[in-house]
ZANU-168282 format. One record per residue (C-alpha): x, z negated, y negated. Coordinates in Angstrom, 2 decimals. Each point is the difference from the previous one (the first is absolute). Layout:
<nodes>
{{X,Z,Y}};
...
</nodes>
This chain:
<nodes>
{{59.16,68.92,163.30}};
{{0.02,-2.71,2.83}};
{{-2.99,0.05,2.31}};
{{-1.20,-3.24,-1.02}};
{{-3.89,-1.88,1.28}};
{{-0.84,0.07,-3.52}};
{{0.69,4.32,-0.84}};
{{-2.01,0.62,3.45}};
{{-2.84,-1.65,-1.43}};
{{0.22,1.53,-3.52}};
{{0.71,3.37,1.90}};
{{-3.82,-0.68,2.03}};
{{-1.29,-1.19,-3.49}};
{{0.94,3.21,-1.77}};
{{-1.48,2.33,2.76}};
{{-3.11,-0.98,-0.92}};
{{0.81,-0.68,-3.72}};
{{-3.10,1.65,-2.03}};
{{0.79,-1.08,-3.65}};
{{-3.21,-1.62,-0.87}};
{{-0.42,-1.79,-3.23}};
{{0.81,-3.49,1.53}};
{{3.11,1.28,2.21}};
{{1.79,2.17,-3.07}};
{{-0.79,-3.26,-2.21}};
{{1.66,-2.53,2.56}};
{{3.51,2.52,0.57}};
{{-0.04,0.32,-3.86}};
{{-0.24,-3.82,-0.57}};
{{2.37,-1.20,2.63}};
{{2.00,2.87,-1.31}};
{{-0.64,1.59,-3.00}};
{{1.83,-0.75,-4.06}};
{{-1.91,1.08,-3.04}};
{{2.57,1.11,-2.88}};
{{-1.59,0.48,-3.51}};
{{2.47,1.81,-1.95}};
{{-1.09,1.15,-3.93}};
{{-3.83,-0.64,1.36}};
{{0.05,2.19,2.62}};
{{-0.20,-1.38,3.67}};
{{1.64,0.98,3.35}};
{{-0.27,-1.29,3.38}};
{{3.12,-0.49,2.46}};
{{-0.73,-0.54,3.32}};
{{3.02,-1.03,2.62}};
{{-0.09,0.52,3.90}};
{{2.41,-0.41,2.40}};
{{-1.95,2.48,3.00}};
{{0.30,3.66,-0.94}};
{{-3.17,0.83,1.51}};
{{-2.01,-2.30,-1.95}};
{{1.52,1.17,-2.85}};
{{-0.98,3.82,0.62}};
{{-3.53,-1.35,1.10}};
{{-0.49,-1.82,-3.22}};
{{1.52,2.72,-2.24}};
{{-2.23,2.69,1.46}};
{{-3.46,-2.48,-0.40}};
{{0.64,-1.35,-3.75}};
{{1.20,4.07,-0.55}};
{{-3.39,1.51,1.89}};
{{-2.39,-3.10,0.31}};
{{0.05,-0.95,-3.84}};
{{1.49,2.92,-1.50}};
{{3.02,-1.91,-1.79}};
{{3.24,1.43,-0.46}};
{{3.45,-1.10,1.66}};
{{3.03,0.13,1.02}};
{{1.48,-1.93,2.78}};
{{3.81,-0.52,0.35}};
{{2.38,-1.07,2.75}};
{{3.02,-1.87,0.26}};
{{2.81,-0.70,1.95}};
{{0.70,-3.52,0.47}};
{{3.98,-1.01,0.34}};
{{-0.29,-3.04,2.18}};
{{0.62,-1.10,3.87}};
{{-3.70,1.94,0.72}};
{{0.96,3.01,-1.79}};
{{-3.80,0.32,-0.36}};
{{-1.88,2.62,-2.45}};
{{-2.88,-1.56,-2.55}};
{{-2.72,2.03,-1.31}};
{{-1.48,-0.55,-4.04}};
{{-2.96,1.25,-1.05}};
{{-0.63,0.63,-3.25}};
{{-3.15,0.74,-1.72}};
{{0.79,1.21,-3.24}};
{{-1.78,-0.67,-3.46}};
{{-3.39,1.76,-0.45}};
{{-3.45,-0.26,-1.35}};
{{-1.72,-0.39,3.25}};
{{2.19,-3.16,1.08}};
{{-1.55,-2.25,-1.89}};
{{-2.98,0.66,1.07}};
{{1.55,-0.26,3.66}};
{{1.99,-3.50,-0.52}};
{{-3.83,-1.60,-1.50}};
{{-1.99,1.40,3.32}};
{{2.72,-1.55,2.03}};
{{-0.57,-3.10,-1.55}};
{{4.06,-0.16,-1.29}};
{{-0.99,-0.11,-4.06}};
{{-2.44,-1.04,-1.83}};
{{-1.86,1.86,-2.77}};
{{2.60,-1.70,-2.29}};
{{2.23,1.31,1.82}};
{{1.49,-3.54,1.49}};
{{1.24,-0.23,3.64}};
{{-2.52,-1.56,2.35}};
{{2.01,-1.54,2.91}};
{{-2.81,-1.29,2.02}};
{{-2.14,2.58,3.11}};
{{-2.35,2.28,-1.68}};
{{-3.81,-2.18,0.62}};
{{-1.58,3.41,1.36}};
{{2.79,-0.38,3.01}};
{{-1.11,-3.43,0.51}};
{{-3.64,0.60,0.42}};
{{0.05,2.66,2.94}};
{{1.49,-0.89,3.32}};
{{1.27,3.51,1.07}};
{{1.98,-0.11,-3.60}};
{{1.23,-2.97,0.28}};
{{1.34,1.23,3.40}};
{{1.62,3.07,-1.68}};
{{1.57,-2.39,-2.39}};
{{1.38,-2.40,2.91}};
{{1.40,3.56,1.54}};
{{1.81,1.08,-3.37}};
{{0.98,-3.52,-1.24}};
{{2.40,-0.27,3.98}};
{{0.67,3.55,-0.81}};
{{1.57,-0.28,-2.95}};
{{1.38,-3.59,0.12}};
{{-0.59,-1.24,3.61}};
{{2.68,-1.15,2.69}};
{{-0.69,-1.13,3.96}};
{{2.68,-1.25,2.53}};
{{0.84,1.10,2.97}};
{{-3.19,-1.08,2.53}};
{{3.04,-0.89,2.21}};
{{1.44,-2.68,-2.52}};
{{-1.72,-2.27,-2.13}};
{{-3.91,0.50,-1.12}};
{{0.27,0.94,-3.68}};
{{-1.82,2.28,-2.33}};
{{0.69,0.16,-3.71}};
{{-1.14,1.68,-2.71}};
{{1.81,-0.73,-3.81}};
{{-1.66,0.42,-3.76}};
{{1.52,0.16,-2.78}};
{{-2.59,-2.18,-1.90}};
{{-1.74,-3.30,1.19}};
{{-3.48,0.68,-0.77}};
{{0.63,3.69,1.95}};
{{1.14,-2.30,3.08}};
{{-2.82,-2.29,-0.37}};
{{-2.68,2.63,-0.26}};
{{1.74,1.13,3.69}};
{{-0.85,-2.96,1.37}};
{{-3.19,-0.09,-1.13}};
{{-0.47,3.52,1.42}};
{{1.55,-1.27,3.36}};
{{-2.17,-3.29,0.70}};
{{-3.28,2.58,-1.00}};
{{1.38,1.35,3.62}};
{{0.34,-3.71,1.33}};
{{3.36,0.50,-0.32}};
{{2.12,-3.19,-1.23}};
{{3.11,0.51,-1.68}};
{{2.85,-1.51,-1.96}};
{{1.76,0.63,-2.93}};
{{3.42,-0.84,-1.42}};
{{1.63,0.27,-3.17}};
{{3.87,1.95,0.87}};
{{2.73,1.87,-1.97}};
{{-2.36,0.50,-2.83}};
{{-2.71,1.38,2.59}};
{{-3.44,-1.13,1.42}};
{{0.21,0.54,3.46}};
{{-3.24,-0.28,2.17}};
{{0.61,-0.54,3.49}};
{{-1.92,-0.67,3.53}};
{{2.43,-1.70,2.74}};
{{-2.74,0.23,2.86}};
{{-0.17,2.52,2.92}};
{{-3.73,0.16,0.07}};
{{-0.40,0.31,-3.56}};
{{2.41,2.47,-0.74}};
{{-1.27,2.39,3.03}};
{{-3.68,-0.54,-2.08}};
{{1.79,1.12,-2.83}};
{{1.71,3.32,1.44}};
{{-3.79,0.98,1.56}};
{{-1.69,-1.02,-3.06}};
{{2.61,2.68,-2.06}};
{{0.07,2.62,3.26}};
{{3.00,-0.31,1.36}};
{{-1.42,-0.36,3.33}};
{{2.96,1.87,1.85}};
{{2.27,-2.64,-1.60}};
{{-2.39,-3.17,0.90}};
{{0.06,1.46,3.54}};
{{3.73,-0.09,0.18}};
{{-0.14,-3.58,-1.42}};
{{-1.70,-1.09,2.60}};
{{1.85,1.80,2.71}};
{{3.06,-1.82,-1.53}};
{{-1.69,-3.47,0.01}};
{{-0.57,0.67,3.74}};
{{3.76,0.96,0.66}};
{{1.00,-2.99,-1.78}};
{{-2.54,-2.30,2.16}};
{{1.20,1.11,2.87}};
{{3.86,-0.41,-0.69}};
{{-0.91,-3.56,-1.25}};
{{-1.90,-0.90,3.43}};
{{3.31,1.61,1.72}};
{{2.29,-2.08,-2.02}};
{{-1.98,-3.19,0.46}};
{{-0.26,0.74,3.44}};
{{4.16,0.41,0.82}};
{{0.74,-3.12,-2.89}};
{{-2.29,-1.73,2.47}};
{{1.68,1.23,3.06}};
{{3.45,-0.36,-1.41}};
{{-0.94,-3.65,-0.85}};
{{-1.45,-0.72,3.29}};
{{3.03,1.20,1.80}};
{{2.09,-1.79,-2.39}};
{{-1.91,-3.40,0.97}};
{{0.29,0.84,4.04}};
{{3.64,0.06,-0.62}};
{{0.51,-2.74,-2.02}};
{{-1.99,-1.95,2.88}};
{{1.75,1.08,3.06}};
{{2.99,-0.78,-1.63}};
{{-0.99,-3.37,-0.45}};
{{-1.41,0.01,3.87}};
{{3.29,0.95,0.82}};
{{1.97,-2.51,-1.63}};
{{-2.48,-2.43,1.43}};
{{0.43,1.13,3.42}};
{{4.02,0.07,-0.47}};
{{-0.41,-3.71,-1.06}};
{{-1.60,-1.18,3.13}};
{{2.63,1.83,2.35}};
{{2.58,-1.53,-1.80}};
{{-1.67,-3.50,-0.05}};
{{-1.28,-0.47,3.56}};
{{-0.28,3.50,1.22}};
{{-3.19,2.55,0.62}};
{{-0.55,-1.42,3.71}};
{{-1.45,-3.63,-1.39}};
{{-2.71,2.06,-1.48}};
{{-3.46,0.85,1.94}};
{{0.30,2.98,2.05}};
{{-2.73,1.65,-2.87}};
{{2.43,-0.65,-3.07}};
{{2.55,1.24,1.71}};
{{-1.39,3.26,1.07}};
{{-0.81,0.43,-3.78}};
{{3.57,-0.98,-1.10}};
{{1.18,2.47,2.38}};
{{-1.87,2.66,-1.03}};
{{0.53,-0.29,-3.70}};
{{3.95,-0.09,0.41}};
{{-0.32,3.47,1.90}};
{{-2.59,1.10,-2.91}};
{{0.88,-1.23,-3.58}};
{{-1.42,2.60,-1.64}};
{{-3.67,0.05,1.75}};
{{-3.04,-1.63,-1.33}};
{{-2.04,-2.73,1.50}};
{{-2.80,2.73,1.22}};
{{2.85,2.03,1.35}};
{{1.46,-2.86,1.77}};
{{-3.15,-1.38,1.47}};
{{-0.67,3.30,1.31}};
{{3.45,0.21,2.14}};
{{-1.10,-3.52,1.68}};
{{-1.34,0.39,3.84}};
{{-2.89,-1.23,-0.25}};
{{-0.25,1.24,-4.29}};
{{-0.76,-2.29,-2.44}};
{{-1.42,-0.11,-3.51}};
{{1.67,0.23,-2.77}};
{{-1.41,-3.76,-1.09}};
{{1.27,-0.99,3.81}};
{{3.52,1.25,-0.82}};
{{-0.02,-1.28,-3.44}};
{{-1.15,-3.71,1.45}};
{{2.68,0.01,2.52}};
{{2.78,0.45,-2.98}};
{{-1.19,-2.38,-1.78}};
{{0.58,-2.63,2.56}};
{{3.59,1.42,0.19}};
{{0.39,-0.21,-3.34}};
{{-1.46,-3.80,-0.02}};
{{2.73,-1.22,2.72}};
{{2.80,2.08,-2.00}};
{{-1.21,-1.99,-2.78}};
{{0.24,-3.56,1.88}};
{{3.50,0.88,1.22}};
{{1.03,0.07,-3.48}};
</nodes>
């Protein structure tokens, strides 16, 4: 699997992964099917990180005391990745299970909405943030563009996110695509809230090393575009001072001019490529660049009459 932003953060995330109520909830929602078959009910659970998948096997087998099985797969594409299924099999004690989770109701009907016990206490609604980017969360590269996404399956499910996220000042967007509800934050400051708000403080901190990087190339870049223009335009003007001072030699020669012009027409023929401060500086006594830059000008103003 590719080294991507988004798996170092979920690699962080799952370090300190503890399976609480709120966080098992969140991975099983963003990721989780229930199949009734013949009035029984199962639970498959699909993850594309092998060690989340052994972390959350060994919890729902130890933690709650629910059997399961989990199994991989080989997947024939370009990525030749594996992807892991966990499967919690039909038993008394999962009913009970799905209910406390807040997934059914007594009734038995699905509830697609964030259990209101998660919503209540800060520190769950944290765990829920963790396990909802866990199980369906993305992030770009910090050295690209500034996106974070996170997609539901069901509308109310993405709209209880966002509810969770601006209880954390956090204000995000969503967008109906392929079928999906995807809840997204496109700003640097917000999304670096978000990654210390769900731990992932060794990923925020890289983040914000990258944003650095990236400020400084920018500055560089501006810097030599501005350089590179500014050269361009010195040039393009002693070209043109050039042509100016060929006209007058042609017309009535360099000698009818003052003996300050000419010293200046001189001196730029021997240096086309210097600057105005650069020539200034080779005059005896030196001039300023606004002295040098005067004195053209007037060349330029008989070159102009002669035409």
């Amino acid at each position: 699997m590719s080294d991507s932003f988004s798996d170092r953060v979920k690699a962080e995330l799952i370090e300190i992964y503890s399976g609480t109520k709120a966080e098992l909830s969140a991975l099983i929602r963003m990721n989780g099917t229930l199949h009734i078959e013949e009035n029984k009910i199962s639970v498959r659970i699909q993850f594309s990180l092998g060690s989340l998948a052994r972390r959350i096997y060994s919890i729902i087998k130890d933690k709650y005391g629910l059997k399961s099985e989990i199994i991989v797969r080989y997947n024939y594409n370009f990525k030749k990745d594996y992807s892991y299924e966990i499967v919690i099999v039909p038993q008394p004690e999962l009913d009970d299970f799905l209910q406390k989770m807040g997934f059914l109701e007594d009734s038995h009907k699905p509830v697609f909405r964030i259990h209101k016990e998660i919503k209540k206490d800060r520190s769950r609604k944290t765990a829920y943030l963790r396990g909802a980017f866990l199980g369906g969360g993305s992030i770009n590269d910090p050295h690209g563009e500034y996106h974070l996404e996170i997609r539901c399956e069901h509308r109310v499910h993405a709209e209880d996110l966002l509810s969770l996220l601006s209880d954390f000042d956090l204000e995000a967007s969503m967008i109906e695509h392929k079928n999906k509800f995807v809840v997204y934050l496109k700003s640097f400051s917000l999304i670096t809230v978000f990654l210390n708000i769900i731990g992932a403080s060794r990923s925020q901190l890289e983040m914000e090393n990258a944003r650095t990087v990236k400020k400084v190339k920018n500055e560089t870049n501006r810097r030599v575009n501005a350089e590179t223009a500014n050269l361009g335009r010195t040039v393009e003007a002693a070209q043109n001072q050039l042509e100016d001072i060929a006209l007058i030699e042609k017309k009535k020669g360099l000698e009818e001019l003052t003996d300050s012009l000419q010293e200046i027409a001189f001196l730029r023929r021997e240096n086309p490529y210097a600057s105005l401060r650069e020539l200034g500086e080779m005059l005896d006594p030196p001039l300023s660049k606004s002295g040098v830059n005067h004195r053209l000008r007037r060349i330029k103003k008989i070159a102009q009459n002669l035409q």
